[in-house]
C-alpha positions in Angstrom: 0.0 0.0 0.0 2.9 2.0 0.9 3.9 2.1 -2.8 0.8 3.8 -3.8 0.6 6.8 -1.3 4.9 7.3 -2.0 4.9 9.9 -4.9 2.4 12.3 -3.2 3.9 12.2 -0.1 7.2 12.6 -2.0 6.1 15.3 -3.7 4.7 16.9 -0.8 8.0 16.6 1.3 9.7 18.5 -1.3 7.6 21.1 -1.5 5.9 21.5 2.3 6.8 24.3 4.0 8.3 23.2 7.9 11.0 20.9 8.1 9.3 18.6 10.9 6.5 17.7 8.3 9.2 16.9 5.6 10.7 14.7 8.0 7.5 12.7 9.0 6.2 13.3 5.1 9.5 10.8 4.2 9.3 8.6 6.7 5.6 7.7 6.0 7.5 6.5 2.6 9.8 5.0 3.9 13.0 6.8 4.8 14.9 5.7 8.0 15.0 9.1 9.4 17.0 9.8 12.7 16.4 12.7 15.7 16.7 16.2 15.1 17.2 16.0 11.1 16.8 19.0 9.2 15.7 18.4 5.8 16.2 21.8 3.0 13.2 22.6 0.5 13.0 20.7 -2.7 15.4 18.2 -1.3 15.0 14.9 -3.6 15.1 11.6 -1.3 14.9 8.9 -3.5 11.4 8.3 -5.0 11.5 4.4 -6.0 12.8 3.0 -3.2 12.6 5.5 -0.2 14.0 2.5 2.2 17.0 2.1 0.7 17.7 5.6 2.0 19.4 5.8 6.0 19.5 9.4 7.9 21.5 9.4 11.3 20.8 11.6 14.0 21.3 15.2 13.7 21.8 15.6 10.2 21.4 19.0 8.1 20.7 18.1 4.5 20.6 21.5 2.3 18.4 22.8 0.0 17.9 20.9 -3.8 19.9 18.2 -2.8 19.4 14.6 -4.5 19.8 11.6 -2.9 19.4 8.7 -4.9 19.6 4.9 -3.7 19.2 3.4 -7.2 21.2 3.3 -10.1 20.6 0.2 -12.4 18.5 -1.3 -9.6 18.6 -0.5 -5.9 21.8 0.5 -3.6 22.0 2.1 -0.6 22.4 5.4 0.9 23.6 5.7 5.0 24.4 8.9 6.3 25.9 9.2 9.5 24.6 11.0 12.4 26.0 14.4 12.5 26.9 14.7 8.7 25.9 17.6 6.8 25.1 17.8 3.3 25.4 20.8 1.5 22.9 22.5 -0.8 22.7 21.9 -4.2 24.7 17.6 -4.1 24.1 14.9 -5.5 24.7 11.6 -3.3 24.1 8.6 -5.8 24.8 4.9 -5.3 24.3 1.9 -8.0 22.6 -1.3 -7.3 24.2 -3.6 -4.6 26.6 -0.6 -4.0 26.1 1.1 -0.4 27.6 4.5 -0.1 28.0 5.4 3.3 28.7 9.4 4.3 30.2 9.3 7.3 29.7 10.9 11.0 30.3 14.5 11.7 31.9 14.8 7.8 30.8 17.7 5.5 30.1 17.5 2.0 30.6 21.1 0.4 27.8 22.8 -2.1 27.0 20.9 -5.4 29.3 18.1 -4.4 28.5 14.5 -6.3 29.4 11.7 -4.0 29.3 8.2 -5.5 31.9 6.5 -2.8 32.0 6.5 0.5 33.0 9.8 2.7 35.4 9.0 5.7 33.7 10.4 9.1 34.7 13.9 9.8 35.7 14.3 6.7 35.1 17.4 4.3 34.4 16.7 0.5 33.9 19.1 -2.1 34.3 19.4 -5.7 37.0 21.0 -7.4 36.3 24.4 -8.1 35.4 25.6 -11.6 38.6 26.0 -14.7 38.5 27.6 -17.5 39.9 24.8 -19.7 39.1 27.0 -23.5 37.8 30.3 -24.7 34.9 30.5 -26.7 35.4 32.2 -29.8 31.8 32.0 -31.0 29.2 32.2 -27.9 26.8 29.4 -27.7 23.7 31.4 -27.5 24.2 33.1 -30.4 26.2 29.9 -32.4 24.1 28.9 -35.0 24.8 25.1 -34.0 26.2 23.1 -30.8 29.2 21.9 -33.4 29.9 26.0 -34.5 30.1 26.6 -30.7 32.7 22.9 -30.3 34.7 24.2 -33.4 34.7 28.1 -31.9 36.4 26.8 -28.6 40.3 27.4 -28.3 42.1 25.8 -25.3 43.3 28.0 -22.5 47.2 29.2 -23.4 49.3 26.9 -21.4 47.0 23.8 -21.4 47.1 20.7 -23.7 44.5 20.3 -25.9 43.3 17.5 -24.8 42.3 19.0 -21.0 39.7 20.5 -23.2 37.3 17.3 -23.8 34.9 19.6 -26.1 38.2 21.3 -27.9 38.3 17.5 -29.7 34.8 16.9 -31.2 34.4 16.3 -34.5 31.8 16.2 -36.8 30.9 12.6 -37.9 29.2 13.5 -40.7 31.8 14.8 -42.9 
């Protein structure tokens, strides 16, 4: 029955105002929810299999996050008490893959996790690089492949740092 009430109550949680009615909202699905969570607006907790998904005690998960137990088939997502999850990440893990984020760690704003973070550990990911310079801008290139050919790597970097620098068209 469960399965039936899971995407309104999903789609409630994401978008109800009061984080102590998100939390209950995702545990009626299914979620293994801890003490004292905090859970951001439009957070995404997995939607197919909400019990695949494990929040620890005093846990901060920030706004637009995604956490998703199921790539292929269902994995499994633990996070630690303590932990905090910063706004705007992705935590994914693939099926019969658990990817545990540790206690007390940190994972930095629009970070993708796919492994496991060690406890008080602090993860982000690497900051933006300009790897090219676009000669022709895309929103004003009359085609994706003008824009590819219009990019010229970044003086002092190899060519092949710049992974749209090598596109080709296949049709010629």
């Amino acid at each position: 029955m469960r399965k039936y009430f899971n995407w309104p109550l999903h789609l409630m949680a994401r978008f109800v105002p009061g984080t102590q009615l998100r939390v209950r909202l995702h545990r009626w699905r299914g979620v293994q929810i801890g003490l004292n969570v905090f859970i951001g607006d439009e957070v995404y907790l997995e939607n197919n299999y909400p019990e695949c998904i494990q929040i620890g005690d005093n846990v901060q998960i920030g706004i637009r996050t995604i956490i998703m137990a199921h790539l292929r088939g269902p994995g499994r997502v633990v996070i630690a008490e303590g932990a905090y999850i910063g706004p705007g990440c992705v935590i994914a893990a693939a099926h019969g893959r658990t990817v545990r984020i540790g206690a007390g760690a940190v994972v930095g704003a629009l970070t993708v996790v796919t492994s496991d973070v060690p406890p008080r550990a602090f993860v982000r990911s690497t900051p933006a690089e300009q790897v090219a310079t676009a000669r022709q801008p895309l929103a004003t290139a009359g085609t994706y492949l003008e824009f590819i050919r219009g990019l010229a790597p970044v003086d002092g970097k190899e060519k092949e740092n710049c992974v749209h620098c090598n596109v080709t068209d296949q049709s010629e």
